[in-house]
N, C-alpha and C positions, 0 to 999 in steps of 0.2 A: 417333661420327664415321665408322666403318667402315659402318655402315647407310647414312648418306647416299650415301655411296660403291659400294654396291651397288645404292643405290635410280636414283642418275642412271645407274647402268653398265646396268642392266636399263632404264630408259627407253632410254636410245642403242641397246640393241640390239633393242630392240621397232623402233625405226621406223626403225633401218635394216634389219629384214626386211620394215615394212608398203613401205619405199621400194623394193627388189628384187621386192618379189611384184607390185607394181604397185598397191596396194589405195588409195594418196593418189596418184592424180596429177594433177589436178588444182592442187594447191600447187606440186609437184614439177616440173611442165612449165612453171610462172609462172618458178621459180625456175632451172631450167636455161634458160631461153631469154634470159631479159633481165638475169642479173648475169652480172658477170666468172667469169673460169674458175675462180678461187679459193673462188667462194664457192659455185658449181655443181656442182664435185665435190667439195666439202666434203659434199655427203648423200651419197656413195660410202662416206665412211667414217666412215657410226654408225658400222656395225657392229665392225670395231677399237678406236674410239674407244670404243665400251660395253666392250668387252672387257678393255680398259685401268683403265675405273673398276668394273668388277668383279675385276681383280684387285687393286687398289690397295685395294680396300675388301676384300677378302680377308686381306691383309698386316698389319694389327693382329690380327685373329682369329688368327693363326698365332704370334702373339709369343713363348710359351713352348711352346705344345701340340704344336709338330711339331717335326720334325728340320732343323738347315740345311739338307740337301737339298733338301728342297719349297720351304722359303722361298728356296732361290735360283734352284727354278725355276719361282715365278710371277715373281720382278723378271724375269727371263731373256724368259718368256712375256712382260709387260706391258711389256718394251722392243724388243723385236720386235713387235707389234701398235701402239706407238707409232710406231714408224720405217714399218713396214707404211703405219700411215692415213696420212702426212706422201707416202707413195711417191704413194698413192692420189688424195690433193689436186690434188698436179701432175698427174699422167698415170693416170687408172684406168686396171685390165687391161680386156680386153671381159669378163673372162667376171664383172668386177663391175658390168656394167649389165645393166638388167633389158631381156630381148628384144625389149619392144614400145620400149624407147627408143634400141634399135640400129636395128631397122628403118625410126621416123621418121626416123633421122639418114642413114640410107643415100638413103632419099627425100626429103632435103634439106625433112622437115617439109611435102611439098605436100599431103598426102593424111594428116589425122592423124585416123583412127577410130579405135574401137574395137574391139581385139582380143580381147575377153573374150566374144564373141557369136558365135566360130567356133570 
């Protein structure tokens, strides 16, 4: 069970680095433009939300081989990176969106190229 838990933590936070570096955006601008805000910056936060099923999948692994200490400070970590993604749902910071999705927005999206060509 703790693999699977590492394996989904590792996929969330594969594509919320491919969502910040800008590598999908084409899905990513479908999905920020035309659903509600809940479901838009829900891609803000793979990358807490991996973080969380990486550490959650971590926490059987740990059951006798470490000390309380560590174990209680990945729950410490994995409920601060929950409460994090849930901050992030409602309101990202700016500095969790990726550059070229600040500057469409500042351009109210009139002018949406390619930034990867300069």
């Amino acid at each position: 069970m703790a693999w699977i838990g590492l394996a989904w933590g590792g996929l969330f936070f594969f594509w919320g680095i491919l969502i910040r570096t800008g590598a999908i955006r084409a899905a990513f601008i479908r999905q920020y433009l035309y659903y509600p805000w809940y479901r838009r910056n829900a891609l803000f936060a793979f990358i807490p939300i991996g973080l969380v099923f990486i550490a959650w999948g971590v926490l059987p692994l740990l059951d006798r081989a470490a000390p309380f200490g560590v174990w209680l400070a990945v729950v410490a970590a994995s409920v601060v990176a929950l409460m994090f993604a849930f901050v992030v749902m409602v309101r990202p910071p700016w500095w969790m969106k990726p550059r070229w999705l600040r500057e469409a927005d500042a351009d109210e999206w009139r002018h949406p190229r390619d930034r990867t060509a300069e």
